[in-house]
N, C-alpha and C positions, 0 to 999 in steps of 0.2 A: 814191223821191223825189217822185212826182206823188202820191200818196195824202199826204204833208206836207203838198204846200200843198194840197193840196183840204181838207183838215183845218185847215188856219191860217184860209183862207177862211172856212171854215163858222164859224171863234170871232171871226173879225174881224166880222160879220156879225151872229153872235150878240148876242156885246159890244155892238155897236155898238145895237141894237136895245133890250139891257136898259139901256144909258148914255141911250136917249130916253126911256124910260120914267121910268127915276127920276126925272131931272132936271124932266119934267114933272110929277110928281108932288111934287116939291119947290117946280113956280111954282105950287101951287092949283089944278091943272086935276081936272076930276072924270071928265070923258069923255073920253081921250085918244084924240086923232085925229077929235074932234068940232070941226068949225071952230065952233063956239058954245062952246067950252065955257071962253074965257076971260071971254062977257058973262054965264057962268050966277050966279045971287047967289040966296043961302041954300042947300038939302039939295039939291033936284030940278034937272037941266039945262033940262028940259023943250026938249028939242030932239029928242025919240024914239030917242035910239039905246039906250035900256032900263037906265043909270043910276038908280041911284034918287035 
């Protein structure tokens, strides 16, 4: 029973992680987790976190 939810946990978690992912990726973001990365405009963030 403890190996279930340590197992539920780790896809709640998982999940939870790939559902921020897409969805930023879904508002235009380029660099996610880059607090710039909703003023970036055109290819480049140009805020260094190695984006091109």
């Amino acid at each position: 029973m403890t190996n279930a939810i340590i197992i539920l946990i780790l896809l709640l978690l998982v999940g939870g992680a790939a559902a921020y992912v897409i969805r930023a990726k879904k508002q235009g973001q380029k660099c996610i987790g880059c607090p710039y990365s909703k003023q970036c405009a055109g290819k480049s963030c140009g805020c260094g976190c190695g984006e091109p």
